[in-house]
Structures are given as structure tokens and as C-alpha cells.
N, C-alpha and C positions, 0 to 999 in steps of 0.2 A: 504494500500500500504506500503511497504517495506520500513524503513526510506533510507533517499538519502543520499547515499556515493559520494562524487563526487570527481576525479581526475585530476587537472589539472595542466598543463604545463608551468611552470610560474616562477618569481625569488622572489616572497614578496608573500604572503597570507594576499589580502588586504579584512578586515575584520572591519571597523571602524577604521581604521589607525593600525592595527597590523601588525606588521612583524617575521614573521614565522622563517625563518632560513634568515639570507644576503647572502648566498652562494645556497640559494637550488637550483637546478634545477628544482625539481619535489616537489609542496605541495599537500598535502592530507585536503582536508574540510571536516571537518563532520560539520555535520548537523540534527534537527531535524525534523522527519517523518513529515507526514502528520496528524497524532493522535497526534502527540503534547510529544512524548516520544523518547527518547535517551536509549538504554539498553548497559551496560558496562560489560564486563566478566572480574572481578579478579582473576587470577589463579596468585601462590607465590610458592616458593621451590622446584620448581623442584630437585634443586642441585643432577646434573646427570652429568657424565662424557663424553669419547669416546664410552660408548657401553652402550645405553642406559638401562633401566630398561623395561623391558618386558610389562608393565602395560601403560608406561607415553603416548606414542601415543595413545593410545585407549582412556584412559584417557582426555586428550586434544582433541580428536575427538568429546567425546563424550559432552563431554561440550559444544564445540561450538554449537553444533546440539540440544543440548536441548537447550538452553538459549537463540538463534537466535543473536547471538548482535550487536551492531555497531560499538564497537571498545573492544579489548582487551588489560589491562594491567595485565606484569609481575612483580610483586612489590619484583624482587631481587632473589641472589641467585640462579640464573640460571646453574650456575655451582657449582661443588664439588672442592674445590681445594686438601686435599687430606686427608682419611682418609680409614682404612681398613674396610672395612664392607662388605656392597652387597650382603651378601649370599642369593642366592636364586634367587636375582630380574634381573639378567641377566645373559649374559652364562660367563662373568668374574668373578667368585665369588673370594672373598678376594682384589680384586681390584678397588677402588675407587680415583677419582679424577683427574683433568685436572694439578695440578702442577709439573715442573719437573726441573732439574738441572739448566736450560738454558733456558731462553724465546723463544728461536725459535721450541723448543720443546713445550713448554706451550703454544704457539700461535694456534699450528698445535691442538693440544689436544681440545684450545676451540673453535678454528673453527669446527672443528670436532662435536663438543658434539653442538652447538650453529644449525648445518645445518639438523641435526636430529631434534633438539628441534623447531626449527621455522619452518621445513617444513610440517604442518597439519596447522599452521599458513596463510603459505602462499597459500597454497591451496584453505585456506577457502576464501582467496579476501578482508576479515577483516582487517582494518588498527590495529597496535599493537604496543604497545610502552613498555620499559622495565625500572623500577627504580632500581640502583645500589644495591646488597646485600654486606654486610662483607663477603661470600666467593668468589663471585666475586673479588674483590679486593685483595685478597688471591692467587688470579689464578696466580701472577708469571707476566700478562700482564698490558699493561698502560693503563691509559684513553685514551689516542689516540689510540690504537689496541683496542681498544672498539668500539670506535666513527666508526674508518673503516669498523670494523665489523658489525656493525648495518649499515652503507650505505650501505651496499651491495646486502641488502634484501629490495625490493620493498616497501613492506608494510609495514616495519619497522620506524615511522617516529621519534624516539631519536635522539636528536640533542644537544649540549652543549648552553643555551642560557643564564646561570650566569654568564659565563666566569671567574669563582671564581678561586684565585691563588694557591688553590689545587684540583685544577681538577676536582671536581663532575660534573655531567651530569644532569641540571635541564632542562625543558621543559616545557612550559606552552601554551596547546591548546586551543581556543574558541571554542565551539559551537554552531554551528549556526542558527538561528531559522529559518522553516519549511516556511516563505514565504518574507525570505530577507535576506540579508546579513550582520545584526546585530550580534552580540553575543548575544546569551541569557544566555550561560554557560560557565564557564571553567573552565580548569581541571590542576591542578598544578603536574608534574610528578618531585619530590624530591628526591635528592642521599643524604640519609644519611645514605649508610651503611660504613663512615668511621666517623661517625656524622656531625650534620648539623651548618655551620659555618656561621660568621658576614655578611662576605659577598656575602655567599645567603642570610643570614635572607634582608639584601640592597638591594640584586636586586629582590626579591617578592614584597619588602615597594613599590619597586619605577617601578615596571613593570606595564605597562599600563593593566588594567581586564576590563575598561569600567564601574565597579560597579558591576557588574552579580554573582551572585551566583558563587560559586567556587566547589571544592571538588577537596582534597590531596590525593594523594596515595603515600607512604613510606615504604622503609623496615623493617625498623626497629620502633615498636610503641612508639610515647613518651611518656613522663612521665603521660598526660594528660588525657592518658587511665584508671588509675588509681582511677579517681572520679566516675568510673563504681563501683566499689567495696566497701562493709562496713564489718565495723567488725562485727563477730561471735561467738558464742558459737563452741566449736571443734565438737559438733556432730549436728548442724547444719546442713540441708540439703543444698549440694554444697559446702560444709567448704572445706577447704586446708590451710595448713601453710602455709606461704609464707615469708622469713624475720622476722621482731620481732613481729609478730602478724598473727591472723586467720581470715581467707578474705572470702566471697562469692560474686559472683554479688546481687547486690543491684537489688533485684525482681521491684521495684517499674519505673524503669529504665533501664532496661540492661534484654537482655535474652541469653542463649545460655551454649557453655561449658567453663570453664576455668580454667587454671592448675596453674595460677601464677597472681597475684593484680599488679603486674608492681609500687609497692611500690618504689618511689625513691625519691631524690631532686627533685627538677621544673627547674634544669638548663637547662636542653633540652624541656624546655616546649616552646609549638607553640601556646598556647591557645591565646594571644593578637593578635599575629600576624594573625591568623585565623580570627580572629576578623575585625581587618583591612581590609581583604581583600574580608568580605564577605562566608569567607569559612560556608559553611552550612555539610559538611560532610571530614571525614580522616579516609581511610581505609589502615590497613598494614597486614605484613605476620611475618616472623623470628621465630615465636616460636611454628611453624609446628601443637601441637596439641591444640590449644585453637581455637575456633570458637563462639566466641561470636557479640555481637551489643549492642548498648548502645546509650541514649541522654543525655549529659549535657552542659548545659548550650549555648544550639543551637545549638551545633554539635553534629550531631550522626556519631558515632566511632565504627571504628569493628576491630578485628581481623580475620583473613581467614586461615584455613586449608590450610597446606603444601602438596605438591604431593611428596616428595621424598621415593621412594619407600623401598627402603635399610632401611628407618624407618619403627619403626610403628605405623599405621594411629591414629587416623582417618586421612583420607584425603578430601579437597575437594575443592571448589571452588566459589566464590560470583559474586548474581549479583546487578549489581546497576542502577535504571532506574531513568533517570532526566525526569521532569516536567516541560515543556517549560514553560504552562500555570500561574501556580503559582510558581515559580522557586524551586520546591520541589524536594524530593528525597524518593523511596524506595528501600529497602535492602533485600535481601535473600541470607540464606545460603544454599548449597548442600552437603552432605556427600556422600561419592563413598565410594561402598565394594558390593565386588563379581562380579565387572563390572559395577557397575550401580548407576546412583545418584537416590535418595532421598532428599526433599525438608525437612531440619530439619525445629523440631519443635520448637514452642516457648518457648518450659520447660525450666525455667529457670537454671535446673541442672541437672545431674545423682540423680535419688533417690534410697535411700539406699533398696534391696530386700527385707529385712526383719529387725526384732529389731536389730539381732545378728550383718550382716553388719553394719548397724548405730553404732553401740557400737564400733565393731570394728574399724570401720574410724575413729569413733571419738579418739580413742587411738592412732592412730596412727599422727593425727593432733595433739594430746596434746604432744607427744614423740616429734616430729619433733623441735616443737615451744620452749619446753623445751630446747633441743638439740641446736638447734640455740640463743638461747638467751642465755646458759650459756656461748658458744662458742666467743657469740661478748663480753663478759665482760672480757672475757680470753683474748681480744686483749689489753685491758688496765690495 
């Protein structure tokens, strides 16, 4: 049997003393099936304007339809705020982006683009929630013409529940188990695409989870992604420069594609605080063409394929299914091209066709790193 979505009418989503939104009128429960499993669709990047991209409905449709799921999230960047591109991917070619002189212009722009994008959404009866990207935030509009925006669509359930004094949009749902009204899961929906501040990091410490298993979804990936990655030889299968050094995912650990080791300080690291709360997984989007998954150190991490079409791909889409049972999780990724997803594989990388590529990647890995490291010494 199909898991239970249920709809009801009410002011609190009372869930082991949880409270959902204090003003809602209408809460959305999920809930886990009668098999004991919760299936989540991550789709990220849209970043599409007033006239959509010819591909992204079909795209979205078809996701939903293969993956069956129970809830959808959009982890950012729903809009383009403004840049020239597009050619090709709609009948606007040369024009991209929802920003304009005046917010009531930019308003109209991502209502616009936002009623295209959520309607195969809302079609499908799927509850859907969205975490803030940095082009979002770019759009020209507030968090409050956010916040409107998102009431106004049924199955939309984003609500502000940090109440942080710069306005990010945090939300945290239970999920609830298949024969009571316990939580068995929950799911932290994070804005940090203007980065993630003190006081969210306060109101995650201090929001009530019950203990249950978690799982983040963010725009932007933190630094913690990072411990997916070891260094390489430049002609290493999967190698890439990256910063002052040559990265691949760490096979032993991590599978998939990736174009960048997200090499940084630990200032935006969430790893404790994941800790604290139980999180057993944090999946994000932002850097469109990397598609990997990774465990460390209890949490398995992914990044997901962007849909914005004016790029190019890969493109695609993850699913994530919780485990009432043993409060587990697993993960897949989808690539989309020519219409159609595909279940990627677990290769840990692109390998190189023959000696000559290898040789050559690797030249170009040793150029880059070179290039870049002579560059950062020319800052001092």
C-alpha cells in the first residue's frame, strides 16, 4: 500500500508535543507507509526565469513518476536572478533571469517563473518544500515575498520557524511512523544560501527532534563534504585540481562524479551540530554538475545534479528513502539526457578512454595546480 499522506485541518501539528507552524491553518503529516519506508525526491537548480526552459517540466514530471515519492524537496535556487544565456533552452534566447529595476517588477517575474515551476508539483498531490539558494536571494524580493509566495500553493509546506534576525527560512518536519503518531524521522529544511548563522545554529540546539534520526537538506554544501575527498596523483583516475592541491573521491567511501573537493576552512562546518541532533544524512545542490554520495563519520552526504537547462548537464535528480525500522537511510542518484533518467552507477569516476586521455588529464591537472599555486603566492 501506498505510504499515507494525510491532510489535515488544524492550527499545531500535534506530533509528541511538536508544533508545526503557530499561525497555520492547514498542516501537512507525513508519514511512514505500511512497508516501513518514506521515499524523498531531491531535485536543486532549477534556476529558470518567466519563460521556462523547454526540458524542466518534462523533466520534473518525469521524476516524480519514476521515483513515486512522499515528499519533495527543492534545495535552492529556484530562480535565475539575472544573467544572459539560454540559448537554445526556451523560445527567449539571450534572456535570462527574474531581477529587475524595481521589486514590483521582480515580484511579478518570480511569481511568474515560481507558478510554472510548482505547477507538475502540484499536480502531482506531493507535499514539497523548498530551501533558500544565493540566486534566490538575488531575485530583487524579500523573505516575506517569499514566505507569501510559498502560502499560496497548497502543497507547498515552507514556513519560517528560526525566526532568525536575518530572515532565513528554516523548517523542520517529523515523520511519522506507519502505526502512531510518534516521530520516527525528521527532516531539517536549512537557508543557507546567504550562509548559515548563530542563530539558526540556537534554534536547531534547542528545537525539540524527540531524538529520531534527522536528515539536512541545504543549498549550499558545507565544508564537511570535503572529508569525501583524498589527495592524488594528477593522473589518477577521477583526479581534478581543485585549490592548492589534486582531489579525487576517496573510493573507499564516497562514489559518484565530482568536479570540485569543496576544500575550505571548517567555519561553516555543521558536523557537531549534526551530531547533536542525531542527523544520520545532509544532502545539497549549488554546484549543478557534481553528483556524488559519501559516509563519514555517520553521515552520508551527497551532492545532486542541477536541472538548469541554459547549463550544461549533467543533470539530475536524488532519491532518499528513510527506514522506519532501523532508522536508516538509502540514497540514489538519477542522471537525465535525451528525456530520460538513468539510475547512475556506482563508479567511483569518469575513466580515462585510453593511455593518451589519462596523460592528457593528467597534464592538465598538473597545469591547473601549478597555475593556482603560483597565483596564491603572488597574493603575498
Amino acid at each position: 500500500m501506498k505510504k499515507m499522506i494525510s491532510v489535515l485541518l488544524c492550527l499545531c501539528l500535534l506530533a509528541g508535543g511538536f508544533v508545526f507552524s503557530a499561525s497555520a491553518e492547514e498542516a501537512t503529516v507525513l508519514r511512514f507507509g505500511e512497508d516501513g519506508t518514506f521515499t524523498i525526491l531531491q531535485i536543486t537548480d532549477p534556476q529558470d526565469d518567466t519563460v521556462l526552459a523547454d526540458e524542466l517540466v518534462n523533466f520534473i514530471k518525469q521524476s516524480i513518476a519514476l521515483t513515486d515519492p512522499d515528499f519533495i524537496v527543492l534545495t535552492g535556487d529556484i530562480v535565475e536572478d539575472s544573467r544572459p544565456a539560454d540559448l537554445g533552452s526556451d523560445d527567449e534566447p539571450f534572456k535570462e533571469g527574474v531581477a529587475a529595476a524595481d521589486r514590483e517588477t521582480a515580484l511579478a517575474n518570480v511569481r511568474a517563473c515560481v507558478e510554472q515551476l510548482f505547477a507538475p508539483l502540484e499536480e502531482s498531490g506531493i507535499p514539497y518544500a523548498v530551501t533558500q539558494g544565493n540566486n534566490d536571494y538575488k531575485s530583487g524580493i524579500t523573505t516575506e515575498d517569499w514566505l507569501q509566495i510559498y502560502a499560496e500553493y497548497p502543497g507547498c509546506i515552507s514556513v519560517d520557524m528560526s525566526a532568525d534576525s536575518e530572515g532565513h527560512i528554516d523548517t523542520f518536519v517529523p515523520v511519522l511512523a506507519s502505526d502512531s503518531d510518534a516521530a520516527a524521522f525528521g527532516l531539517w529544511l536549512l537557508d543557507n544560501g546567504r550562509g548559515f548563522n548563530d542563530e539558526q545554529r540556537s534554534w536547531m540546539q534547542t528545537h525539540d527532534n524527540a531524538g529520531v534520526p534527522g536528515v539536512v537538506f541545504e543549498h549550499i554544501p558545507t565544508s564537511d563534504v570535503q572529508y569525501l575527498f583524498e589527495k592524488c596523483s594528477p593522473w589518477a583516475d577521477g583526479a581534478f585540481a581543485d585549490g592548492l592541491g589534486i582531489y579525487r573521491l576517496n573510493a573507499a567511501i564516497a562514489t559518484g562524479h565530482a568536479e570540485t573537493a569543496l576544500q575550505s576552512d571548517t567555519s561553516d562546518s555543521q558536523a557537531d551540530l549534526w551530531k547533536e541532533k542525531n542527523v544520520i544524512g545532509a544532502f545539497f545542490g549549488h554546484l549543478h554538475t557534481s553528483g556524488f554520495t559519501g559516509t563519514y563519520d555517520g553521515v552520508t552526504m551527497g551532492l545532486t545534479y542541477g536541472c538548469q537547462f541554459a547549463k550544461a548537464g549533467p543533470y539530475g535528480v536524488r532519491t532518499i528513502v528513510l527506514n522506519e525500522a532501523d532508522g536508516s537511510l538509502q540514497t540514489d542518484l538519477y542522471t537525465y539526457e535525451n528525456g530520460a533518467f538513468s539510475l547512475q552507477s556506482d563508479d567511483v569516476a569518469d575513466q580515462p578512454a585510453n593511455a593518451a586521455e589519462k596523460f592528457f588529464r593528467g597534464f592538465v591537472n598538473l597545469f591547473q595546480f601549478v597555475f593556482r599555486s603560483v597565483a596564491y603566492l603572488l597574493k603575498f
